[in-house]
PLY file of the C-alpha trace (Angstrom):
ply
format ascii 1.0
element vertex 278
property float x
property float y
property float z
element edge 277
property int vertex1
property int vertex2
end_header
-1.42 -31.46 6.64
0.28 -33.61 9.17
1.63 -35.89 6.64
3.33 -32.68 5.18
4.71 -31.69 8.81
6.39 -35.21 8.98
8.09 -35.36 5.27
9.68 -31.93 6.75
10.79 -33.59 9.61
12.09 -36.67 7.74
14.05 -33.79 4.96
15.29 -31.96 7.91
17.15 -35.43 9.39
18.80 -35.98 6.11
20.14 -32.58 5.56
21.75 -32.28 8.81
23.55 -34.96 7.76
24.33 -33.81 4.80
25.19 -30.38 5.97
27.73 -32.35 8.55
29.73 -34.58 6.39
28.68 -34.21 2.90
30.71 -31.74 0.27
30.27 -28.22 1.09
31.71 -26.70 -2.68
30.88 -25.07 -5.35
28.70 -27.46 -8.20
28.79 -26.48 -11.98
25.27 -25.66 -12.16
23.42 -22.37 -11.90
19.52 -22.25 -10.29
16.84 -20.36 -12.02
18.08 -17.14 -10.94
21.57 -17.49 -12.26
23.02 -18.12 -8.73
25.95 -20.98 -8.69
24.47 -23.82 -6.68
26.51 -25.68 -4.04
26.32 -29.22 -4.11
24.37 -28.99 -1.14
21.53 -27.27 -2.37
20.82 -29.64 -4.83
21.19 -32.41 -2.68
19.25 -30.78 -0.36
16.69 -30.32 -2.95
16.81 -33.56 -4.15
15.88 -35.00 -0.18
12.53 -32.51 0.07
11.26 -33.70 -3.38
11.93 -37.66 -2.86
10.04 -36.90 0.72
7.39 -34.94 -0.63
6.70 -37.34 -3.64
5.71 -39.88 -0.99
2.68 -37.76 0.07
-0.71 -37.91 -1.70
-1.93 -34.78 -0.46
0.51 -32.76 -2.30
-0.41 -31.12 -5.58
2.78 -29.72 -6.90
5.55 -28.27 -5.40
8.06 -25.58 -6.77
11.56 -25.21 -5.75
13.85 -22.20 -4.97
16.77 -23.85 -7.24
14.54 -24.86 -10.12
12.84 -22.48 -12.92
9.66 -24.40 -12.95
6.83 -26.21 -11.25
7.00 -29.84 -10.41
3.96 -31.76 -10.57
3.20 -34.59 -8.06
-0.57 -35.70 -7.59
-3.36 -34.43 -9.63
-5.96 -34.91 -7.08
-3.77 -33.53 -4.25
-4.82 -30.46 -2.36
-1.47 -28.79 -1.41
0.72 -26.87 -3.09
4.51 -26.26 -1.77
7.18 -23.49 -2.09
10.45 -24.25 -0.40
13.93 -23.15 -0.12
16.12 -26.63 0.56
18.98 -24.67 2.00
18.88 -20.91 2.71
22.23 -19.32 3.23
24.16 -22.31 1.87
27.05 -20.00 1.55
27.66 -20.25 4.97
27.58 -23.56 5.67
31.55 -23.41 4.62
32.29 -21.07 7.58
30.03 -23.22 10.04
27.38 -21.10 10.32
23.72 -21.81 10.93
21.40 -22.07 7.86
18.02 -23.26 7.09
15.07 -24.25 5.05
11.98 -22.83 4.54
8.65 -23.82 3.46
5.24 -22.39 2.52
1.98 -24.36 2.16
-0.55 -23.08 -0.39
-3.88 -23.72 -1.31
-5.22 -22.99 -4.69
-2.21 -20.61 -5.84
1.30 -19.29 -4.61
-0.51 -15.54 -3.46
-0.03 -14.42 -0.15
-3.30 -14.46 0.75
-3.58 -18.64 0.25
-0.82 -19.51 2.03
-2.66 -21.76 4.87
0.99 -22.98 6.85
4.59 -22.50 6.58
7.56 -24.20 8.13
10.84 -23.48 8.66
13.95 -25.35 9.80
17.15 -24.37 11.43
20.50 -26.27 11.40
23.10 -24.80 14.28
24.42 -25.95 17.23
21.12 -27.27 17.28
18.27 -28.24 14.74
15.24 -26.58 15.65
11.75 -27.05 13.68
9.18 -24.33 13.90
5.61 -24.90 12.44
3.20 -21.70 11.91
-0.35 -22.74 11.65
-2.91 -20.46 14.13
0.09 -20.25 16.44
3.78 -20.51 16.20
5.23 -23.59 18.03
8.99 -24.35 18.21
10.30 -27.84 18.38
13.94 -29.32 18.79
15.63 -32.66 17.76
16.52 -35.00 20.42
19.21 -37.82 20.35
16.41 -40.09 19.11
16.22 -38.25 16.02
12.49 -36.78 17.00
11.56 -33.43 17.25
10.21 -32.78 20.69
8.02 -29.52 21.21
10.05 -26.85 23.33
7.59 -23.40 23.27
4.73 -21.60 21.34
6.27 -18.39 20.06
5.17 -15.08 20.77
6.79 -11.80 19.67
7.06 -8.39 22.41
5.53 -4.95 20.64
8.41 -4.10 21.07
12.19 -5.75 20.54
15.89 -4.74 20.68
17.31 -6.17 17.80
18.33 -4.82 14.34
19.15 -6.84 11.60
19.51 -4.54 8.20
19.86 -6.49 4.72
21.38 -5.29 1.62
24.71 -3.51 0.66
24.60 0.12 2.54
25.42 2.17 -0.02
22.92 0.90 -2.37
20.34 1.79 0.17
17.59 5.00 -0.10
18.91 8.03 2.16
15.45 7.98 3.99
16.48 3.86 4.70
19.94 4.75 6.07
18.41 7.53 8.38
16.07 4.99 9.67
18.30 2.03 10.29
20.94 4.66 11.90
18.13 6.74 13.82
17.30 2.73 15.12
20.80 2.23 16.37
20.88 5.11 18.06
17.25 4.56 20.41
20.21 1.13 21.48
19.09 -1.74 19.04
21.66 -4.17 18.74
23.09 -5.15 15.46
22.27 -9.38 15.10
23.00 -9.91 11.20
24.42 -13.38 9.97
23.25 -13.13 6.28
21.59 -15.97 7.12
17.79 -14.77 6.80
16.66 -18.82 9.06
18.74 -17.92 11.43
18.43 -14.05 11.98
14.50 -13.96 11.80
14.91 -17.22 14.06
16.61 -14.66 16.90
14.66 -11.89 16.78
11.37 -14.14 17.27
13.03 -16.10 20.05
14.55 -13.06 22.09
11.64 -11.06 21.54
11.07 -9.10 18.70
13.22 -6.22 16.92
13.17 -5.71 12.99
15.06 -7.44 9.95
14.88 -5.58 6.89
15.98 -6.34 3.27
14.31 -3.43 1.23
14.48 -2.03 -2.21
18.41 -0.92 -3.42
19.84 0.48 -6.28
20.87 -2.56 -7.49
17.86 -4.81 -6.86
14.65 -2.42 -6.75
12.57 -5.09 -6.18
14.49 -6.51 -3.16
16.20 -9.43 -3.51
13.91 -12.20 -1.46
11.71 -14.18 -3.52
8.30 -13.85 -2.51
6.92 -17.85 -2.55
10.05 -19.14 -0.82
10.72 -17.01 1.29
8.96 -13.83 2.28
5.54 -15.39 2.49
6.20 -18.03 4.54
7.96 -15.76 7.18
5.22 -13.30 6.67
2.52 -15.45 8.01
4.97 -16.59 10.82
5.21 -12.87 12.29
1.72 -12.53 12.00
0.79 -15.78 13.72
3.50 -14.87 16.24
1.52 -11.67 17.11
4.33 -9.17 14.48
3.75 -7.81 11.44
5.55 -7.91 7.67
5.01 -5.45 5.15
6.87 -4.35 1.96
7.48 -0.66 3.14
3.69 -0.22 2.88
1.45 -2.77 2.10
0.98 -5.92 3.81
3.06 -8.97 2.41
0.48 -11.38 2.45
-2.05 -9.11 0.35
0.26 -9.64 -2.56
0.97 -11.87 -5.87
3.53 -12.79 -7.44
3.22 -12.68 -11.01
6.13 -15.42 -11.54
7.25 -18.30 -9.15
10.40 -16.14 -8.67
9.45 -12.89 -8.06
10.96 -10.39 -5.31
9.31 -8.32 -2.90
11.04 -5.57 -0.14
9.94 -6.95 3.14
9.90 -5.97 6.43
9.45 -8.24 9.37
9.48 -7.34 12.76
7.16 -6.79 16.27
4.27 -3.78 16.23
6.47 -0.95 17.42
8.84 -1.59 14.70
7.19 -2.18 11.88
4.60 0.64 12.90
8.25 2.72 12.57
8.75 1.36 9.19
5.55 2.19 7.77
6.50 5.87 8.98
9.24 6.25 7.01
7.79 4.67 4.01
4.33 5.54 4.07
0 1
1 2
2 3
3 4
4 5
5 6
6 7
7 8
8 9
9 10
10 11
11 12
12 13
13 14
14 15
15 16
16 17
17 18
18 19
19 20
20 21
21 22
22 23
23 24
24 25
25 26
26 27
27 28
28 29
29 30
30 31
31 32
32 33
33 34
34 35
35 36
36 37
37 38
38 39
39 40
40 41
41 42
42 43
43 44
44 45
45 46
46 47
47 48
48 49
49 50
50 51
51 52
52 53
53 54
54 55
55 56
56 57
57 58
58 59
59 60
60 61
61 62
62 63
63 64
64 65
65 66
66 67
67 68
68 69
69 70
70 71
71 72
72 73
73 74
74 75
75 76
76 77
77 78
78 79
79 80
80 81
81 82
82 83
83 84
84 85
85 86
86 87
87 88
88 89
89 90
90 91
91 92
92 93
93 94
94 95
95 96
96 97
97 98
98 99
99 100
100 101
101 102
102 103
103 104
104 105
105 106
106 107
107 108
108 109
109 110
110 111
111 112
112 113
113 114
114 115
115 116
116 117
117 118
118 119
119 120
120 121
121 122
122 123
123 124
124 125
125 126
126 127
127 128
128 129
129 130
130 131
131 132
132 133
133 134
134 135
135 136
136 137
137 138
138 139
139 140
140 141
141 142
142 143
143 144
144 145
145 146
146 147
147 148
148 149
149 150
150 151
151 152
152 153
153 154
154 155
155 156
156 157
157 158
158 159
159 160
160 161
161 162
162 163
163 164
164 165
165 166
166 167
167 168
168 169
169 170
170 171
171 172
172 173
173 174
174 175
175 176
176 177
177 178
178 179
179 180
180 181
181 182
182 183
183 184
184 185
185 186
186 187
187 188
188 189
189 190
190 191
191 192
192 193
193 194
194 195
195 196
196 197
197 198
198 199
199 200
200 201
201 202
202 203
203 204
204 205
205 206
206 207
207 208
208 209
209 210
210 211
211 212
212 213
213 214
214 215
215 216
216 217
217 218
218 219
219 220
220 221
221 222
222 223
223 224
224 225
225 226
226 227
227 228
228 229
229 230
230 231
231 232
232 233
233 234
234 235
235 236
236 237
237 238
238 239
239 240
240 241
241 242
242 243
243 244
244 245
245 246
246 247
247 248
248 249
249 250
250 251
251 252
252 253
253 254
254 255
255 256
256 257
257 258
258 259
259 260
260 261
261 262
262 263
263 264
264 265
265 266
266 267
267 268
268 269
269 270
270 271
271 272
272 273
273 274
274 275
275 276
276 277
């Protein structure tokens, strides 16, 4: 899996350098969800594939801004779900954004996800790698990603970070993420999901939540790309992520873009979630 680690690495480089100088507008092509793509998402796209494409271990890989699986070696071992560029919307307004990556063996379920990966591009990039443990790494003026910490979540945080638009939200929702402010969580929301699950891990724990609305029932993050691999990062990191009730690694999706409610956050909090929804 090492070779995979290092085509990240490689992806990362070039994106940041993209994401500095390259155009930052609007293409004229729509992903498989119907979302507009920015030219940098499908360059950004276009950087993880050529990388991956080099590596025999790889299976097949399936993209956040494509419809359908890509095939790459038939006797490979890994599959790959990846988001090039989440939050690409911000990149604009100088924000940080990031990619995101979830290593599969077998099928895209929950329960074979075997790694994940996720990159962030701010002030700094920073690399973190979930495998048994959760270890952080940073780029260096060399262009190498040194290792910086292992990653471990409190039981309890002080940080609140509530997705969705409010008044689409459930009344029993609103009452918890208000009853939440007032025990003094702070608010930390970018509508970046990189970097705002990226904060709470790194100053300790707290909860972001993007559950079902009115207008998405399903939730709106896609379960392969994204949930799952930030699922088995909390975990590793000693949190938890669930869907309201149920575990988000125990489920399947039943297409490569399906949604799922999620919850991620350190014991305390997500033990408070599973209150209000349970």
């Amino acid at each position: 899996m090492n070779e995979i680690f290092e085509a990240i690495k490689t992806s990362a480089i070039r994106i940041k350098e993209a994401i500095e100088f390259d155009d930052t507008g609007y293409s004229k092509n729509q992903n498989a969800t119907g979302d507009t793509q920015l030219k940098l998402d499908i360059k950004s796209d276009i950087i993880i594939e050529a990388e991956f494409k080099k590596v025999d271990s790889i299976k097949e890989i399936i993209s956040e801004e494509k419809e359908d699986k890509t095939p790459l070696n038939k006797h490979g071992k890994w599959l790959i779900g990846y988001d090039p560029l989440d939050g690409s919307s911000l990149v604009d307004v100088n924000l940080s954004v990031g990619s995101i990556f979830g290593i599969y063996e077998g099928d895209y379920s929950g329960k074979n996800l075997k790694a994940s990966v996720y990159v962030v591009y701010g002030p700094r990039v920073e690399l973190v790698i979930a495998t048994d443990c959760v270890k952080m790494y940073r780029l260096n003026k060399q262009n190498e990603f040194v290792f910086i910490k292992e990653i471990k979540l409190n039981e309890k945080g002080k940080l609140n970070a509530p997705g969705g638009t409010q008044k689409n939200w459930e009344a029993k929702h609103k009452e918890m993420i208000d009853s939440i402010f007032k025990d003094g969580y702070r608010l930390r929301y970018s509508g970046g999901m990189v970097p705002d699950l990226h904060q709470i891990l790194l100053k300790g724990g707290g909860l972001f939540s993007y559950p079902a609305t009115s207008d998405v029932p399903k939730g709106k993050l896609r379960m392969i790309f994204e949930v799952f691999p930030f699922a088995f990062v909390y975990e590793k990191a000693g949190g938890g992520a669930i869907d309201g009730k149920n575990r988000l690694l125990d489920l399947t999706p039943s297409h490569p873009h399906d949604t799922s409610p999620c919850f991620f956050g350190s014991n305390q909090e997500i033990e408070r979630v599973k209150r209000v929804y349970g």
